[in-house]
C-alpha positions in Angstrom: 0.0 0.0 0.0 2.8 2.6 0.7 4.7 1.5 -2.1 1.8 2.3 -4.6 1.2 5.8 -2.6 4.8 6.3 -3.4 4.4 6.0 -7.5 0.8 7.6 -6.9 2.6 10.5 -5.6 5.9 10.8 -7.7 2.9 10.4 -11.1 1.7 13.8 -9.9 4.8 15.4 -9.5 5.9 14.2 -13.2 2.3 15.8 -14.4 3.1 19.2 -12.9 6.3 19.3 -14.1 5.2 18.7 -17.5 2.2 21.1 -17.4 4.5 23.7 -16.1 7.0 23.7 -18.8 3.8 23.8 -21.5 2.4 26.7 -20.1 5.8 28.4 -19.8 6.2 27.7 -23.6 2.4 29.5 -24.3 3.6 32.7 -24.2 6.6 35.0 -25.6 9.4 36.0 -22.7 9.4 39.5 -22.0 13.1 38.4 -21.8 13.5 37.7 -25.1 11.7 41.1 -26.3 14.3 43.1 -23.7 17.1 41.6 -25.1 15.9 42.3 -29.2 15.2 46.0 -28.0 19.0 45.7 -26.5 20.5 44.6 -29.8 18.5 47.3 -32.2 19.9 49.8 -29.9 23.5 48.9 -29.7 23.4 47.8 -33.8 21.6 51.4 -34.3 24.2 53.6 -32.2 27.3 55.1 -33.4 29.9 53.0 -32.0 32.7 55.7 -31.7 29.9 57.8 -29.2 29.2 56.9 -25.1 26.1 56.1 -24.6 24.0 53.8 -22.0 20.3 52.5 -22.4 17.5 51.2 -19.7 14.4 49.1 -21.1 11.4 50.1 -19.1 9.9 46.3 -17.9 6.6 45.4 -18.9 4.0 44.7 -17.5 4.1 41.6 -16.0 0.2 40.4 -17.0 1.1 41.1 -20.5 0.5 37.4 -22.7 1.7 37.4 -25.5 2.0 34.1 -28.1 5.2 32.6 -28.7 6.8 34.3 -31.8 7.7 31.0 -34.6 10.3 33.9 -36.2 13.1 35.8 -34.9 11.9 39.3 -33.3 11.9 42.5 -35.6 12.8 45.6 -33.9 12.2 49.3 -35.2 12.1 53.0 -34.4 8.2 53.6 -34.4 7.3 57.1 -36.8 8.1 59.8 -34.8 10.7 58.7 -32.3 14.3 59.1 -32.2 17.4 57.6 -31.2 17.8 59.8 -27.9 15.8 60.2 -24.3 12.9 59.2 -23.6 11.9 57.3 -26.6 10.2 53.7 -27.4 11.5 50.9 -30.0 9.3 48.8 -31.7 9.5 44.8 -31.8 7.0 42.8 -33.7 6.5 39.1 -34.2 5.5 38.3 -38.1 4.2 34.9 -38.1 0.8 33.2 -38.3 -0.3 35.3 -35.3 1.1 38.2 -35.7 1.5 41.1 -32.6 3.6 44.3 -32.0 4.4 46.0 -28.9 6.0 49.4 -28.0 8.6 49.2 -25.5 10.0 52.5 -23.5 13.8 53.3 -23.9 15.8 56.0 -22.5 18.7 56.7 -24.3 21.3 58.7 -23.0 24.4 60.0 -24.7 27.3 61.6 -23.1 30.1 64.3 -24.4 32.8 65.9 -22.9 31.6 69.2 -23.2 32.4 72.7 -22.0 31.6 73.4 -18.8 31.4 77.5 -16.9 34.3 76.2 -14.5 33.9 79.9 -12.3 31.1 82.7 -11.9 31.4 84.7 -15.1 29.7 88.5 -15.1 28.3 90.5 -18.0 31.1 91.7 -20.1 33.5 89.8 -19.1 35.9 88.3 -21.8 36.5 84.9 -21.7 39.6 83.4 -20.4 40.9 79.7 -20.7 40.8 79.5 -16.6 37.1 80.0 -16.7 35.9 77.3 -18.2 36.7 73.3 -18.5 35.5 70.1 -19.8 33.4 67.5 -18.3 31.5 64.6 -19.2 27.7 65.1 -19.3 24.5 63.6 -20.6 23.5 65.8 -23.7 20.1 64.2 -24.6 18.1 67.4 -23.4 20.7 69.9 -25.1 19.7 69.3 -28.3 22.7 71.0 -29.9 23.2 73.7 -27.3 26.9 73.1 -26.2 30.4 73.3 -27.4 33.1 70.5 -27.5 35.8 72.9 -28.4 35.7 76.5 -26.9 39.3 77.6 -27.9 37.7 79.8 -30.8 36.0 81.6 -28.1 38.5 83.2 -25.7 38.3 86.5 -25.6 34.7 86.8 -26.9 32.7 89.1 -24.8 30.6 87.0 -21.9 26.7 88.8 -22.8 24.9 87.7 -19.4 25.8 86.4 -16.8 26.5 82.6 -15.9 26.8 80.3 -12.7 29.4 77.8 -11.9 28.5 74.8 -13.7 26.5 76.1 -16.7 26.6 74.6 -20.0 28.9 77.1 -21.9 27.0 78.0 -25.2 27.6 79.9 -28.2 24.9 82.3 -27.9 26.0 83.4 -24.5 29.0 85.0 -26.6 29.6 87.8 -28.8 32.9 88.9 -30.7 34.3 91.9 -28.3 34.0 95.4 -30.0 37.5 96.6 -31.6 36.4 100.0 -32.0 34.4 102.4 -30.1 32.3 105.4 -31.8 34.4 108.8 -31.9 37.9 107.1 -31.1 41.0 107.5 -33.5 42.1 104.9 -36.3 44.9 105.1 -38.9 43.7 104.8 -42.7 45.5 103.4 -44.6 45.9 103.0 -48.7 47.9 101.2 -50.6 48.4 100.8 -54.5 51.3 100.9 -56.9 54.2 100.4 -54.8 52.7 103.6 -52.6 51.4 103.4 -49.4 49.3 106.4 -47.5 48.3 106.4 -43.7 46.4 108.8 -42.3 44.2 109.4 -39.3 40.8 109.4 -39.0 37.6 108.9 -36.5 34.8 106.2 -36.1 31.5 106.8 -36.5 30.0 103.4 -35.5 31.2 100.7 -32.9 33.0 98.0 -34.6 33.9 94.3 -33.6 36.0 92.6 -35.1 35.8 91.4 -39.5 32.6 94.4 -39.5 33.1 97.2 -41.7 32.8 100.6 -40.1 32.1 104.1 -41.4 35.3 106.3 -40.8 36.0 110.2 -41.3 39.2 111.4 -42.6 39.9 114.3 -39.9 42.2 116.0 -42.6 40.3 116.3 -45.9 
């Protein structure tokens, strides 16, 4: 009697077992859809930038069948390859489905960096500002990776330690100032004439100016 309570026993076990692994096989493993969303990403990137991803999970009642083909991931219409965004995958078999799963995407540049307090006309020196790694999904384009062509510009408002340096906060400083003195000078024919003469107009640097000859 113990003996066939024994095999009784070990018969249900085996069952389970076996109905287990068929209902684990029913439905697609949100696994499986993480790790094509992981490859599209890293095949999609540009392999010479830094940049780190994170697959929101899904939600665990979702059911989906098992896909007979391999997973297609794609960038729905609309989205991009940066941020907060969403990749497609999509199973194209007999029972077709297609899901949207959220990705953030997040690049990082060394990029220049307000390194101490700058003040409204200031001019820009190379001690005031430094590089630093930073995530540059929400800049759009609004930074600089090389600021060298930029000392000496004129600072036009003012900026906090730690601000993303951009373009627009400079201006080319003004060479000239209305009303001061400035040599003229003409040249033709092996001749060369310098005379002096006045401003009329602020001038930076490359603009052309207005000048009077103070002696004719």
């Amino acid at each position: 009697m113990v003996l066939k309570i024994r095999i009784y026993l070990y018969t249900i076990v085996i069952c389970f077992l076996l109905t287990h692994s068929v209902l684990a096989e029913e439905h697609q493993s949100h696994e499986s859809i993480y790790l094509a969303v992981e490859q599209f990403v890293l095949a999609e990137s540009d392999h010479s930038q830094d940049m780190e991803s994170s697959i929101n999970k899904l939600d665990a009642r979702l059911k989906l069948h098992p896909c007979n083909n391999s997973l297609r991931a794609f960038w729905p219409p609309g989205s991009r390859a940066r941020g907060s965004t969403s990749v497609g995958v999509a199973c194209e078999d007999e029972k077709p489905w297609k899901i949207y799963v959220p990705v953030k995407i997040t690049e990082f540049r060394e990029i220049a960096i307000v390194r101490r307090p700058l003040l409204r006309d200031d001019l820009l020196k190379e001690d005031d500002i430094e590089m630093q790694r930073r995530d540059i999904s929400r800049l759009g384009r609004r930074f600089l990776t090389d600021y060298s062509e930029f000392i000496g510009y004129r600072v036009r408002q003012a900026a906090s330690v730690g601000k993303v340096l951009q373009a627009n906060m400079l201006s080319v400083p003004e060479l000239v100032k209305r009303g001061e003195k400035v040599t003229l000078l003409a040249s033709g024919g092996g001749i060369e004439i310098r005379m002096q003469g006045e401003a009329l107009s602020n001038g930076e640097k490359g603009a052309v100016i207005q000048v009077r000859n103070v002696n004719s």
